[in-house]
C-alpha positions, 0 to 999 in steps of 0.5 A: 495455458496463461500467457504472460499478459494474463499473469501480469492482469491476475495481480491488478486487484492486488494492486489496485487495493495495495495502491488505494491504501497506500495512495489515500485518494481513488485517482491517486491509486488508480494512477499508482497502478497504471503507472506500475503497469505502463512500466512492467508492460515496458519492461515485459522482455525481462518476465521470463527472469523474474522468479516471483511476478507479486513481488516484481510488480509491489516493488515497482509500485513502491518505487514509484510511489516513492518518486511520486513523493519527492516530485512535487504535485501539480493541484487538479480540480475534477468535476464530474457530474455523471458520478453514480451512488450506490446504495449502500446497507447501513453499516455506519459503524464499521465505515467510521471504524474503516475512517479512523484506520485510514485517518491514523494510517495516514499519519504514519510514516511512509516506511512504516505504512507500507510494511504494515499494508503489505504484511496486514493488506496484502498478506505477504511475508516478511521475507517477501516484503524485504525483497519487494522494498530491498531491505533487510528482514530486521528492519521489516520487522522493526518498522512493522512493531514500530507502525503497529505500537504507533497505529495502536496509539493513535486509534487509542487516541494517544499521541504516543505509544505506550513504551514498556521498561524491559526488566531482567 
């Protein structure tokens, strides 16, 4: 049987990865989810209430991420020199193509890279997404067209997308 704790360390891949994209930097992330884990491990008495364990957890994240924004940052300077390099294939291609994403994912707005990361990254719903950032469905779906119009420009090297004139 899957206890509680369990159910709680099945979402942290999910995290890790929601909170890498969405954090920019490996620390940052790693940060991100401990902080969503302190607090859930805090808030532990209130499981048995929540309907969708997925949903709770991005939520927090979001939450936090969101704190962090406004908080100002304090600079650390990290030195390690017991980091190890993998070897890794040659696929030179695709790691710049990964690069010109993440570059143009950062210049979107805040609003809009989460819903694009949780609906493309992490594969949720719409409806799911409004519940996780406590918005309404509609403005999911404008802000994800809006991200997509705008992250399709930006790796099309455009500074604008590209708007078409409805006609009737």
């Amino acid at each position: 049987m899957q206890t509680d704790d369990d159910l709680l360390l099945t979402w942290v891949p999910r995290l890790r990865r929601y909170a890498r994209a969405l954090a920019g930097s490996r620390d940052d992330a790693d940060d991100l989810v401990q902080d969503t884990l302190e607090r859930a491990w805090a808030k532990s008495h209130l499981w048995g209430g929540v309907t969708d364990m997925r949903a709770w957890l991005f939520a927090m994240m979001h939450n936090l991420h969101v704190d962090g924004i406004r908080r100002p940052k304090l600079q650390t300077v990290v030195h390690d020199e017991d980091t190890l390099e993998l070897p890794v294939a040659g696929s030179q291609g695709e790691r710049l193509a990964v690069l010109d994403l993440q570059a143009a994912l950062e210049q979107l707005p805040v609003e809009q890279k989460e819903i694009l990361l949780l609906v493309g990254l992490e594969e949720m719903s719409y409806a799911d997404v409004a519940q996780t950032l406590s918005i309404p469905i509609g403005t999911v779906m404008s802000r994800l067209s809006r991200g997509r119009e705008r992250l399709r420009a930006l790796l099309d090297g455009r500074p604008d997308p590209i708007r078409l004139k409805v006609v009737r």
